[in-house]
N, C-alpha and C positions, 0 to 999 in steps of 0.2 A: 375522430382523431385517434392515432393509434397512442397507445401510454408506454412505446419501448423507445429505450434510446439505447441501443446495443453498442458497445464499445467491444474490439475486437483485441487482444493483446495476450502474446504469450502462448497462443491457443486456446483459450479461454473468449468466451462469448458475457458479457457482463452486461446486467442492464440497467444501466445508470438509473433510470427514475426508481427503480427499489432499494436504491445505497441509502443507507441509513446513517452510516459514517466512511469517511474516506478520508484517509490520512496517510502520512508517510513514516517511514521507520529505518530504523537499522536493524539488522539483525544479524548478534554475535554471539559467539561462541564462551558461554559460562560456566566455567567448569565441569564440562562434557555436552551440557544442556545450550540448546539453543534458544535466547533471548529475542524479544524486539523491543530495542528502546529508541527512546528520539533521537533524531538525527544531532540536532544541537549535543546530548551528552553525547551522545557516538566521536562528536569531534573534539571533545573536551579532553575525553579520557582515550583519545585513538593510540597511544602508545602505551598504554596499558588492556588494550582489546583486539580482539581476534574478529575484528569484521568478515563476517559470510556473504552477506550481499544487503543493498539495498530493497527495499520493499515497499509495496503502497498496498493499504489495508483497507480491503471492501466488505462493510459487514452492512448483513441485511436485515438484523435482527431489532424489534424497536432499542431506541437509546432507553438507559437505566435497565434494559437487562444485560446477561449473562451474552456475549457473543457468541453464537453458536457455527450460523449459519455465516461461513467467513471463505474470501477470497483472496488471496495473496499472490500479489506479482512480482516476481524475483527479478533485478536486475542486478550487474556484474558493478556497476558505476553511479554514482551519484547523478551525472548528467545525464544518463537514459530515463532515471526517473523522473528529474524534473522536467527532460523532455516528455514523457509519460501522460505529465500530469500538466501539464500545457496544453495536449493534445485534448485531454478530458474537459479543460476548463472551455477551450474553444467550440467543443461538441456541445457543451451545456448550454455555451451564451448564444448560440444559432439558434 
């Protein structure tokens, strides 16, 4: 049996069975620096923040360390990423 489940998005080729964490973000603009925080505060404080784009966070590195080895999928919209990430969950449950 093969151990890849390749997820294709953005140009980026991902291999699902090595995600160690995946999650979603926002990612804004903090006093010149670029942030990712939850999407929940992204909507909290969305008029006091400079939103860059939506994100979904592939790290492949064990949990409890340092993220090193990380993938980042930029979208323009909130609904492309939860499309995004529908598309993954559906890929997983096959």
């Amino acid at each position: 049996m093969n151990n890849e489940m390749i997820f294709e998005a953005n140009g980026k080729q991902i291999d699902l069975m090595k995600i160690t964490r995946l999650y979603p973000a926002a990612l804004i603009n903090a006093g010149g620096e670029s942030a990712s925080v939850s999407l929940e505060w992204a909507e909290l404080k969305a008029d006091k923040i400079t939103l860059e784009a939506y994100v979904l966070i592939c790290d492949f590195d064990p949990v409890g360390e340092v993220p090193i080895n990380r993938v980042e999928l930029r979208y323009e919209t909130k609904e492309e990423l939860i499309n995004v990430m529908n598309e993954i969950a559906q890929k997983l449950q096959n």
